[in-house]
C-alpha positions as CSV (number, residue, x, y, z in Angstrom):
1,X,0.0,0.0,0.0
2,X,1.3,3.4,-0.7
3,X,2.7,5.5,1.8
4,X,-1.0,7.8,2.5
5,X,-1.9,10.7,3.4
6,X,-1.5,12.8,6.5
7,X,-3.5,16.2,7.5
8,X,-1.1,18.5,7.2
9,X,-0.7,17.2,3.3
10,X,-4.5,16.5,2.0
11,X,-5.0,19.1,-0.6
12,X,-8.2,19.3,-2.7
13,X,-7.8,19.9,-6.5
14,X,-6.8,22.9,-7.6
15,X,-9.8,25.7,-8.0
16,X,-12.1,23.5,-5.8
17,X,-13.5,24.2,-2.6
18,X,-14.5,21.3,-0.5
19,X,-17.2,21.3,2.7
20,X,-18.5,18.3,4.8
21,X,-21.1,18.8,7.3
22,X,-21.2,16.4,9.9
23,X,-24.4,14.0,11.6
24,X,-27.5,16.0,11.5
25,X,-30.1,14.0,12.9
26,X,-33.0,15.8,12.7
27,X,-31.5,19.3,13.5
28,X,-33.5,20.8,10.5
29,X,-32.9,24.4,12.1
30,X,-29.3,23.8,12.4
31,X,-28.7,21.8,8.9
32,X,-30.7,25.1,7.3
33,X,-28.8,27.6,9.5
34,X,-25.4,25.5,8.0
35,X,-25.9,25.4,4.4
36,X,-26.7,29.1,3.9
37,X,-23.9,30.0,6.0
38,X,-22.0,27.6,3.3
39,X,-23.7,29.2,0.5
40,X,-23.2,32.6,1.5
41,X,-19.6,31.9,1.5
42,X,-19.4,30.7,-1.6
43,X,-21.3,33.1,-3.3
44,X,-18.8,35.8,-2.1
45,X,-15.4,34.1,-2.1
46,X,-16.8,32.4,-5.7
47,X,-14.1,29.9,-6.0
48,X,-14.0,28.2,-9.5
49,X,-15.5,24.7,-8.2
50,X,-16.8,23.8,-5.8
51,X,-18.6,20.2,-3.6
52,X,-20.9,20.3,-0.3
53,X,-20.6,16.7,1.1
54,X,-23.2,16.2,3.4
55,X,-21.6,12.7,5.9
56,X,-25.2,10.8,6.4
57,X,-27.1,10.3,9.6
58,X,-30.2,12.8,8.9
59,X,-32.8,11.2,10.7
60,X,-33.5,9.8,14.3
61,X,-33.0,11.6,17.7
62,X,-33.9,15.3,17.0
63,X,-37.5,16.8,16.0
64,X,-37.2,17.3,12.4
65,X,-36.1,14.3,10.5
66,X,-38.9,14.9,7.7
67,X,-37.7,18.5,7.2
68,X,-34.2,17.5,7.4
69,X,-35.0,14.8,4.1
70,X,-37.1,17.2,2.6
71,X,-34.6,20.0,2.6
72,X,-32.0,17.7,1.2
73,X,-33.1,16.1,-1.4
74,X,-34.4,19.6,-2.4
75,X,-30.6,20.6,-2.6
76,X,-29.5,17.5,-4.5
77,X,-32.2,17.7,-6.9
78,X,-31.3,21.8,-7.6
79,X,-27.5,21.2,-7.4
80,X,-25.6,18.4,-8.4
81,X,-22.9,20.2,-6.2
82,X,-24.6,19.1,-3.1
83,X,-23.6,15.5,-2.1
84,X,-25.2,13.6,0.2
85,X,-24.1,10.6,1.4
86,X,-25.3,7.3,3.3
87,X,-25.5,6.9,7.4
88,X,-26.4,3.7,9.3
89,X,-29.3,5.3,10.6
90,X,-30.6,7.0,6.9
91,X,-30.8,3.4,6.3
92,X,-31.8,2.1,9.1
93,X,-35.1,4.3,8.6
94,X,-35.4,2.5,5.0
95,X,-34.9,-0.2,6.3
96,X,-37.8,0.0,8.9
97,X,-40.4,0.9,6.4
98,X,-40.1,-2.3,4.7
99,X,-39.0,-4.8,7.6
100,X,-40.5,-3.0,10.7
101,X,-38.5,-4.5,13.3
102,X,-39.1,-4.0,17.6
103,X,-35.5,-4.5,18.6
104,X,-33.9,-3.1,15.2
105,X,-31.8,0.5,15.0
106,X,-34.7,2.6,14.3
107,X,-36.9,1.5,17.0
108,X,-33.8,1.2,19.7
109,X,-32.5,4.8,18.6
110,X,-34.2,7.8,17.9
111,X,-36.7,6.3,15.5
112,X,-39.6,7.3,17.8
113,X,-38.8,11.1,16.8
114,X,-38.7,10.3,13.3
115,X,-42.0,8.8,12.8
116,X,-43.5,11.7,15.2
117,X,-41.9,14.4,12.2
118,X,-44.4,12.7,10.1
119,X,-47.0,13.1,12.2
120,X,-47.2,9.7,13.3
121,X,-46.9,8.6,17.2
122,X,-46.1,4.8,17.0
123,X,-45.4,2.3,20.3
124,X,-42.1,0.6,19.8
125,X,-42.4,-1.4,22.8
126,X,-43.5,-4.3,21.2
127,X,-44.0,-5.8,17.4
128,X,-47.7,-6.2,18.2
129,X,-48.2,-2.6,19.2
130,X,-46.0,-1.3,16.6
131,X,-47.9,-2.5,13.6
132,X,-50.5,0.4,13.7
133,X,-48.4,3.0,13.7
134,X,-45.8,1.1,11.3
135,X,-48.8,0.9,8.8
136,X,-49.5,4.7,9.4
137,X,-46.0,5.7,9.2
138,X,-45.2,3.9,5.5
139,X,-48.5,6.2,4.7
140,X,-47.0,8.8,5.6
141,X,-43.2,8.7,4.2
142,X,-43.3,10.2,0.8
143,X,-42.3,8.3,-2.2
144,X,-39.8,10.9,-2.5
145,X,-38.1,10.5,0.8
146,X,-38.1,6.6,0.1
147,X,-36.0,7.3,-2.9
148,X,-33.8,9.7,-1.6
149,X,-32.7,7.6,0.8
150,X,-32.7,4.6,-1.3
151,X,-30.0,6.5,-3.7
152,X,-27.7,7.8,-1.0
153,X,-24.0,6.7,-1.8
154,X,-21.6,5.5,0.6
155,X,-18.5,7.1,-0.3
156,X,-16.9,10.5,-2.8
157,X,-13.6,11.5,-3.2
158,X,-12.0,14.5,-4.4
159,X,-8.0,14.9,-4.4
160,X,-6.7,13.8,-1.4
161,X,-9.8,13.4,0.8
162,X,-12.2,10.5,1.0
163,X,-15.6,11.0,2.6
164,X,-17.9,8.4,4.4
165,X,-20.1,8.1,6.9
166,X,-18.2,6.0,9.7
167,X,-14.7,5.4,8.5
168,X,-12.6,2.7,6.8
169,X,-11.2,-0.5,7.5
170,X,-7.5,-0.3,7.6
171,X,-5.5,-2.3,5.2
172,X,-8.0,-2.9,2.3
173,X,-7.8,-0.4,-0.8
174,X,-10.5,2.4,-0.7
175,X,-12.5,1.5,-3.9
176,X,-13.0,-2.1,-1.7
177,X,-14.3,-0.9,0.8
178,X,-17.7,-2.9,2.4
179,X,-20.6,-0.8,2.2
180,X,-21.3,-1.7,5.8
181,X,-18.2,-0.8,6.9
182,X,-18.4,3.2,5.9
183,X,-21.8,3.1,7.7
184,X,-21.0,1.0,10.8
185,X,-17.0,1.1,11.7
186,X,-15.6,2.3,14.7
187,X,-13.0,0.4,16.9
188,X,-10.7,-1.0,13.9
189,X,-10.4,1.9,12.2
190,X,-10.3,4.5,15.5
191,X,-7.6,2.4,16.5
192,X,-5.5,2.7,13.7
193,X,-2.6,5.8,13.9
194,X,-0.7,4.7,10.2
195,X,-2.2,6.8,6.7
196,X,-4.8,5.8,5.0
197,X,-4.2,6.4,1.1
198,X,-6.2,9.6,1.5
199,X,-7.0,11.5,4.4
200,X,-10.8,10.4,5.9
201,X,-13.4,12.7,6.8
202,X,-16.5,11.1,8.8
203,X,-19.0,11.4,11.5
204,X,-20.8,8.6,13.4
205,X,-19.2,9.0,16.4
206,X,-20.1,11.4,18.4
207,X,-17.6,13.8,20.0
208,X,-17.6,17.3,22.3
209,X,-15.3,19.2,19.4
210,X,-14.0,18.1,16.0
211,X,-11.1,15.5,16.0
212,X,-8.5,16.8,13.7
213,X,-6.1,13.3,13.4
214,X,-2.9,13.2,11.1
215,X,-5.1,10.2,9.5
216,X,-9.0,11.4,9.5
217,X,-11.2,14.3,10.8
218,X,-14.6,13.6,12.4
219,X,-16.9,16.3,12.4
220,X,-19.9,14.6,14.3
221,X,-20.0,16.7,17.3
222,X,-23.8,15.4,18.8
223,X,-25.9,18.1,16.8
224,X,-29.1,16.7,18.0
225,X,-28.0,17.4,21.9
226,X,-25.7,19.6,21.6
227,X,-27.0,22.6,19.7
228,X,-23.9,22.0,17.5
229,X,-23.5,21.5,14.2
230,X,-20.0,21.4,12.4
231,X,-18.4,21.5,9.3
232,X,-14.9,21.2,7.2
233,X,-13.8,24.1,4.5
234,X,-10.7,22.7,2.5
235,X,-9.3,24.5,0.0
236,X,-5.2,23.7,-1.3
237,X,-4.1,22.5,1.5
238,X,-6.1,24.7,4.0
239,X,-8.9,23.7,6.2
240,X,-11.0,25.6,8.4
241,X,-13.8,24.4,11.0
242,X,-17.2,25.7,10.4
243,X,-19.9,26.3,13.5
244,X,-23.7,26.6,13.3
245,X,-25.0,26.5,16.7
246,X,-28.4,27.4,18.8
């Protein structure tokens, strides 16, 4: 494997400007706040090129999960500039629709929230008691939402950056990477202090202020309970946090 990547190295291409905006789930207010601070950026610095990667985990936990889907795939459809990538829980959501499950990640983690954004209050505490509002609730998910979530990629790369959800398993080459490990990792690839062939920006984890490692850069800082939601600016080799907070 080649030698990788460090922090200090990672450069985007020249006349782009990169941003990734961590785990938003359900922070609608603070997702919106974000992207026009992002956007009002960009239309004054107007840099050549330019890529908003949005790093997954939209729903679950905080109020607004349906305004949070519904504002993005608004962007993506508009902009082709706006990325927005896959999170265990985006799919965990799709997932539920079609195999509702008592003990699964929606029901165990925030999922209650979610269905309550669509106006639906279901009982999670057993699979009997569940149906009703698991019947009510795949009524009430647009088709829309269903496919944005169903066409969410796993991974983008531009220059020396890689972008995922959760991370990557050390050793194996970044175009072979599982689809369940960039939604799901954590110990293995935490653990690991060598390079990675580029340098990794993620969330997942949740943590009180941005980890800036010589091998990857989380930016999930807890948005849903922490009034906190953070972002990366790279440009050349510079990169600059980004705060929207309430």
């Amino acid at each position: 494997m080649a030698a990788g990547v460090s922090y200090d190295e990672a450069s985007t291409p020249h006349g782009l400007r990169l941003y990734a905006v961590g785990d938003i789930h359900g922070r609608h207010d603070l997702l919106a706040a974000m992207h026009a601070r992002l956007m009002e950026e960009i239309l004054h610095d107007r840099p050549a090129d330019w890529r908003i990667v949005y790093l997954g985990d939209y729903v679950d936990r905080g109020a607004n999960s349906r305004g949070v889907i519904e504002y993005l795939a608004n962007l993506r459809e508009r902009d082709p500039r706006v990325i927005t990538l896959a999170g265990n829980h985006d799919l965990g959501f799709l997932d539920f629709l079609s195999n509702p499950d008592p003990f699964g990640l929606f029901a165990c983690n925030g999922g209650f929230e979610t269905a309550l954004s669509y106006g639906v209050e279901i009982d999670l505490t057993s699979r009997e008691r569940m149906m009703p509002g698991h019947t009510a609730l795949v009524r009430a998910v647009p088709r829309r939402h269903r496919a944005f979530l169903a066409t969410l990629p796993y991974s983008v790369s531009f220059g020396d950056f890689f972008f995922c959800h959760a991370g990557v398993r050390p050793g194996v080459a970044l175009d072979a990477q599982s689809a369940d490990d960039l939604i799901w990792i954590r110990r293995e690839f935490h653990a690991f202090e060598g390079l990675h062939p580029k340098l990794i920006v993620h969330g997942h984890t949740p943590v009180r202020a941005a980890e800036l490692r010589k091998n990857r850069i989380n930016l999930d800082t807890g948005a849903w309970h922490s009034g906190r939601l953070t972002a990366l600016r790279m440009e050349g080799r510079e990169k600059t946090l980004i705060e929207a907070a309430c």
